[in-house]
C-alpha positions in Angstrom: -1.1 15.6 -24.1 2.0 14.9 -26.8 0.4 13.5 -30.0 2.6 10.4 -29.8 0.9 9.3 -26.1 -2.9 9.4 -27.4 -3.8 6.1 -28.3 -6.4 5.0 -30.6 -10.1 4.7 -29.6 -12.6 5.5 -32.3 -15.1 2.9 -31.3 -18.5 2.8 -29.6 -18.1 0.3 -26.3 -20.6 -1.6 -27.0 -21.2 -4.4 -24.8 -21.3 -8.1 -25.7 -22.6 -6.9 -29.2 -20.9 -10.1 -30.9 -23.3 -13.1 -29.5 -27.3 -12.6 -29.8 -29.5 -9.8 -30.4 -29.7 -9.2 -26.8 -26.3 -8.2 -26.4 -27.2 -4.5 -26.3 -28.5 -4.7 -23.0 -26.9 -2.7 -20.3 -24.3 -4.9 -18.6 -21.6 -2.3 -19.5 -20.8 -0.6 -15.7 -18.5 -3.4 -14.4 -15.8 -3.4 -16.9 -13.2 -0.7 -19.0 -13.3 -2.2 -21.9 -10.7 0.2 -24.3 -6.9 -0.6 -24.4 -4.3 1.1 -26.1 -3.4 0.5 -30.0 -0.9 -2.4 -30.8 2.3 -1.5 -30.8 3.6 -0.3 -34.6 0.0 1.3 -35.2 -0.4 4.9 -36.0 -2.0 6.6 -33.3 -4.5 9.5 -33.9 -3.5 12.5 -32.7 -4.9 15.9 -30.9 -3.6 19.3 -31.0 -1.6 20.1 -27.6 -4.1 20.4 -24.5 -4.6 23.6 -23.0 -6.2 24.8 -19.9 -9.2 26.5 -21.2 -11.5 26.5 -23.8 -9.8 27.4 -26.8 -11.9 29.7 -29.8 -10.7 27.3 -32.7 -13.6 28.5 -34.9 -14.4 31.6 -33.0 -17.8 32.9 -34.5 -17.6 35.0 -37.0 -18.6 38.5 -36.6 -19.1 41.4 -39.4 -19.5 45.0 -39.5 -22.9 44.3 -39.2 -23.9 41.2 -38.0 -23.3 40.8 -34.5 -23.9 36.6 -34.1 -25.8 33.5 -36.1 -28.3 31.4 -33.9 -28.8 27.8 -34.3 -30.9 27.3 -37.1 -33.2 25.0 -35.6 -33.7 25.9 -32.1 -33.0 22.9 -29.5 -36.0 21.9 -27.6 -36.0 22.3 -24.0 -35.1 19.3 -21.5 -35.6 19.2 -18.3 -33.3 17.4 -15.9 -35.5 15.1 -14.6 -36.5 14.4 -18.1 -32.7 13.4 -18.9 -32.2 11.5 -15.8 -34.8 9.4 -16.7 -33.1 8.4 -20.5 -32.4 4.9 -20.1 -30.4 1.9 -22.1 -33.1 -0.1 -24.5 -32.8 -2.2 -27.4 -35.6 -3.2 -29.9 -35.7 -6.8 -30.8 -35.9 -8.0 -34.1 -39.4 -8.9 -35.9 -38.9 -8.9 -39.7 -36.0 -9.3 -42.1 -35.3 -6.0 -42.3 -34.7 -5.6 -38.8 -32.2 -8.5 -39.1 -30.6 -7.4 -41.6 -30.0 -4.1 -39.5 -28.7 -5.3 -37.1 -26.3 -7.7 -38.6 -25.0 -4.2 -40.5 -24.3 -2.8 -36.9 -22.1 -5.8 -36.1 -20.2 -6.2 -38.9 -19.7 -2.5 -38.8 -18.4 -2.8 -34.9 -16.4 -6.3 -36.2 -14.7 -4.6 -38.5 -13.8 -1.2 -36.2 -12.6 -3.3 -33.5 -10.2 -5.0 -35.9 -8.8 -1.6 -37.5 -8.3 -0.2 -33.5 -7.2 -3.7 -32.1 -10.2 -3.2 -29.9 -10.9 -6.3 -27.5 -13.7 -6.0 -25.5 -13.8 -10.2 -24.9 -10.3 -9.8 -23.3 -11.2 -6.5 -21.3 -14.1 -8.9 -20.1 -12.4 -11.5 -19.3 -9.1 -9.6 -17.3 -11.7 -8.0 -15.3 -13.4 -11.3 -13.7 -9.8 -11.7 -12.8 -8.3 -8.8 -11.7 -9.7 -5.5 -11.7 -7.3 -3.1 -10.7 -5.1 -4.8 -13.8 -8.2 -4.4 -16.4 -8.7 -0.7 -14.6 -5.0 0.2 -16.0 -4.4 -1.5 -18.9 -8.2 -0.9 -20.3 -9.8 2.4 -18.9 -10.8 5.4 -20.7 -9.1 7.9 -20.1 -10.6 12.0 -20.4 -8.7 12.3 -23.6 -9.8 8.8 -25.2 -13.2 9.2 -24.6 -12.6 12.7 -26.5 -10.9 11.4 -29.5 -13.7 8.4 -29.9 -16.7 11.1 -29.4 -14.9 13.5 -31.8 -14.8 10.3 -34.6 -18.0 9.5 -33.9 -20.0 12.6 -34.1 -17.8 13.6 -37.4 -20.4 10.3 -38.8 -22.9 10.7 -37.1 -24.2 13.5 -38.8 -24.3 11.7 -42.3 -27.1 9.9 -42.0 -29.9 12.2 -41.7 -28.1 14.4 -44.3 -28.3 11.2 -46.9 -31.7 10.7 -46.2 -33.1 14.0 -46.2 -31.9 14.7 -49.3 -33.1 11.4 -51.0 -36.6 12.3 -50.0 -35.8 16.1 -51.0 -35.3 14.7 -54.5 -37.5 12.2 -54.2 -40.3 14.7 -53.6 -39.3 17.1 -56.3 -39.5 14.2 -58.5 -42.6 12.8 -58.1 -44.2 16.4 -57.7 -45.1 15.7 -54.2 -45.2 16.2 -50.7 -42.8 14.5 -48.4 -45.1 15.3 -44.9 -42.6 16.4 -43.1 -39.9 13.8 -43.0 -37.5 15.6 -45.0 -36.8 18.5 -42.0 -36.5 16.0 -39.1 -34.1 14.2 -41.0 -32.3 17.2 -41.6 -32.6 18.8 -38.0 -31.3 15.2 -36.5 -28.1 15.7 -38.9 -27.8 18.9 -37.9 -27.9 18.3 -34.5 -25.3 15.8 -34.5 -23.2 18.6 -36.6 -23.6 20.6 -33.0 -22.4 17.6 -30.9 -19.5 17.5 -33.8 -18.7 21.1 -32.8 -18.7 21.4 -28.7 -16.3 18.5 -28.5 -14.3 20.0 -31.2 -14.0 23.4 -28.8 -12.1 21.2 -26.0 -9.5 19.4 -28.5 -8.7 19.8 -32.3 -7.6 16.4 -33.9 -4.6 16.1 -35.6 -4.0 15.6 -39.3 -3.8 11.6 -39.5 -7.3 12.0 -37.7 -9.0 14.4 -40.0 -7.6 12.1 -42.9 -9.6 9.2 -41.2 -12.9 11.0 -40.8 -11.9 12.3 -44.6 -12.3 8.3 -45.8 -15.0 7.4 -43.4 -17.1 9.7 -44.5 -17.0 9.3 -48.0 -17.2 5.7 -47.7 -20.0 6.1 -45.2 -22.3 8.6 -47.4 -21.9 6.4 -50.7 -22.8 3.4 -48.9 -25.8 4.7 -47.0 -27.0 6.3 -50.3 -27.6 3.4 -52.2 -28.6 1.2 -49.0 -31.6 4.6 -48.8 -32.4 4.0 -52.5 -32.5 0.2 -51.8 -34.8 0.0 -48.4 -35.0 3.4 -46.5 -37.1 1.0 -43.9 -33.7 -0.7 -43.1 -31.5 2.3 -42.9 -33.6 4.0 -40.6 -33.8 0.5 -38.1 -30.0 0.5 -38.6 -29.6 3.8 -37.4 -32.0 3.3 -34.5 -29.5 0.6 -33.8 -26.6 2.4 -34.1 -28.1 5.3 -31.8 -29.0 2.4 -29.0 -25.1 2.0 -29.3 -24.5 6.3 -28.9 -26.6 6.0 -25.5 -24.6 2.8 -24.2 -21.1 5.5 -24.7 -22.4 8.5 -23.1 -24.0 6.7 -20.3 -20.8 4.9 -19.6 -18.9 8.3 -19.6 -21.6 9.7 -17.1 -21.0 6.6 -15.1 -17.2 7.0 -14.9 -17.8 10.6 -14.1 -19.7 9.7 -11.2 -17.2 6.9 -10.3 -14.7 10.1 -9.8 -12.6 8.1 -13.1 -12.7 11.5 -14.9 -11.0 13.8 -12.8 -10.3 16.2 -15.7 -13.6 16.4 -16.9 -15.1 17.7 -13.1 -14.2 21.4 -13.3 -14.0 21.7 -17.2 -15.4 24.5 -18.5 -18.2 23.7 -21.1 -18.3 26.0 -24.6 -20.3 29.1 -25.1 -21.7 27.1 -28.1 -23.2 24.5 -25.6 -24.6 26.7 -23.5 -26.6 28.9 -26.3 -27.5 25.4 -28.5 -29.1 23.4 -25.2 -30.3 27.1 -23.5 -28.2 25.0 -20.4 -29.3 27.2 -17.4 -27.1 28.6 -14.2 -25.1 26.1 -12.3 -26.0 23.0 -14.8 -23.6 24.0 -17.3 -20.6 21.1 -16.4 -19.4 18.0 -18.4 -21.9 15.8 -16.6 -24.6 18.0 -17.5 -23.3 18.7 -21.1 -22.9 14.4 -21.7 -26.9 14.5 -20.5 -28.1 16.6 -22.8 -26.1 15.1 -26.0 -26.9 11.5 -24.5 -31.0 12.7 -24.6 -30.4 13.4 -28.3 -28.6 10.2 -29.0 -31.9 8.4 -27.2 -34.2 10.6 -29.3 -32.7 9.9 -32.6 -33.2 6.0 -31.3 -36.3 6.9 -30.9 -37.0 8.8 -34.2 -35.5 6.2 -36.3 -37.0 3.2 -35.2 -40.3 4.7 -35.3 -39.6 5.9 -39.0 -38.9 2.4 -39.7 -42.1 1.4 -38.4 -44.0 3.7 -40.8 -45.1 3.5 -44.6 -42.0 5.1 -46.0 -44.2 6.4 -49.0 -47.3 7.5 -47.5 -47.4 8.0 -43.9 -47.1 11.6 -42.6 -44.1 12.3 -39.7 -45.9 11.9 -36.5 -43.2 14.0 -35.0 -44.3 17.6 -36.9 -47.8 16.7 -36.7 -50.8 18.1 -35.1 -52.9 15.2 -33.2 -56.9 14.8 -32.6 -56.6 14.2 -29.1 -53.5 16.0 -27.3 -54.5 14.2 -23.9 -53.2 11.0 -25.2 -49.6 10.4 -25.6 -48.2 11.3 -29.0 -44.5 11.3 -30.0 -43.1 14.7 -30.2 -39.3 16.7 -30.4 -38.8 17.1 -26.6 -38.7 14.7 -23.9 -42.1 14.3 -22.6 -43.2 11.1 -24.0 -39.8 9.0 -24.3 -40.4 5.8 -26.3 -36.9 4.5 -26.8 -37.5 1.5 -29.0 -39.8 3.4 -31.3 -43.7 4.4 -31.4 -45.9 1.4 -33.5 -47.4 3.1 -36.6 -50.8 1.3 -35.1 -50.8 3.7 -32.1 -49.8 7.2 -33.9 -51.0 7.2 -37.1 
């Protein structure tokens, strides 16, 4: 797809975000809610499509070292497991959790107004006519690319931020950090991996590396001193933000079951994928490739809201630790206890 035909979608489709708290929940299936960017607007831009997979960043290979494994091995999901990931939303109890949350829609406010994003209109053209919101307001394979390519380039930030706050921190006060520092880590890191398999189906052009250039330095400063501030908020923000990621990819399994993503049906999925999520024989398509990045996106919402339920200082991560009783149900990495709007510090620690 020419450059000049790939409208702009970097934003999240998150439904009815702009009136209450509640506005998360899942009411998302009925509409398309992304349109095109206003005429005059400078579009981002991919590199040509191709057929296949194309080795942008082939691995590198030496004389003597044959391949580099993930440094932090994925856990194992099964597909029931990801099935079962569902659309949640924490309500707000305290301040900080308002706070939060306002952040997440002023963030989205001010998105949709750089895109020209309308999701009331979308809404609204659909009650009337469907097949008219369907064409002027569906994503496309190559939109949904370009906003998951945007978003992931962020994503990864952060758990990078905090993880080296705490590293610091820790160094400075001649302590221990019990454990926090390497989960936030291994969450940026694997956002870095989502970052990469999209990027192995479509390169972005220069206008959009110059965007995730700005957002990201914009986005790190400002996440440093909001850590520095009240790491409790920044860690309910992201939780927030992550409800958001599991709204996107559940809409883009949704379409592919709808049969709205032609493209995506026989698309071969990267060798990186398939070694990073150990995706076994005959589960190795799009669909199954948006479940496994999607049970990520619900176990960050997970991790972070339960990190901002915890005594920042003091409280050890319940997600590296060993429990008394292993019979009871106990947050850990994979799957098997899913707690999407966060584990109470009163029943873990």
């Amino acid at each position: 797809m020419a450059s000049s035909r790939v409208p702009v979608q970097l934003l999240k489709s998150i439904n009815g975000l702009n009136s209450s708290a509640n506005a998360f929940r899942p009411t998302f299936i009925a509409a398309y809610h992304i349109q095109s960017a206003p005429t005059g607007r400078r579009n981002f831009s991919f590199t040509p499509s191709h057929s296949a997979v194309t080795e942008f960043f082939p691995q590198k290979e030496t004389k003597s070292i044959r391949r580099t494994p993930p440094a932090w091995p994925h856990p194992v999901y099964t597909y029931e497991q990801m099935e079962s990931v569902v659309v949640s939303h924490r309500d707000t109890k305290n301040a900080s959790d308002k706070v939060a949350l306002l952040a997440v829609k002023v963030l989205r406010w001010s998105l949709d107004l750089v895109t020209g994003y309308k999701h009331e209109k979308a809404a609204a053209l659909n009650e009337k006519d469907p097949e008219a919101a369907r064409k002027k307001y569906a994503m496309n394979e190559e939109k949904y690319l370009m906003r998951n390519v945007f978003l992931e380039s962020v994503a990864g930030v952060p758990g990078m931020v905090a993880g080296m706050l705490r590293h610091l921190h820790s160094m400075r006060r001649m302590q221990r950090d019990n454990g926090w520092i390497e989960s936030l880590l291994e969450e940026s890191y694997n956002e870095r991996m989502h970052l990469l398999t999209f990027l192995k189906m479509k390169q972005p052009g220069w206008f959009m590396r110059l965007v995730v250039l700005g957002a990201q330095g914009i986005w790190c400063n400002a996440l440093f001193f909001a850590y520095l501030i009240s790491p409790r908020t920044v860690h309910r923000f992201v939780g927030y933000l992550e409800e958001e990621a599991v709204i996107t990819y559940t809409r883009q399994i949704a379409d592919i079951d709808a049969g709205r993503l032609p493209k995506w049906e026989k698309l071969a999925i990267p060798q990186i994928a398939i070694d990073y999520w150990k995706m076994p024989e005959g589960q190795r398509s799009m669909r199954d490739l948006l479940l496994y990045i999607r049970a990520d996106e619900s176990k960050h919402r997970e991790v972070n809201h339960t990190f901002g339920n915890l005594d920042q200082k003091d409280d050890p991560n319940p997600y590296v630790s060993e429990y008394r009783d292993l019979n009871k149900p106990h947050p850990t990495k994979d799957l098997v206890h899913q707690k999407p709007t966060g584990w109470e510090r009163e029943d873990i620690i």
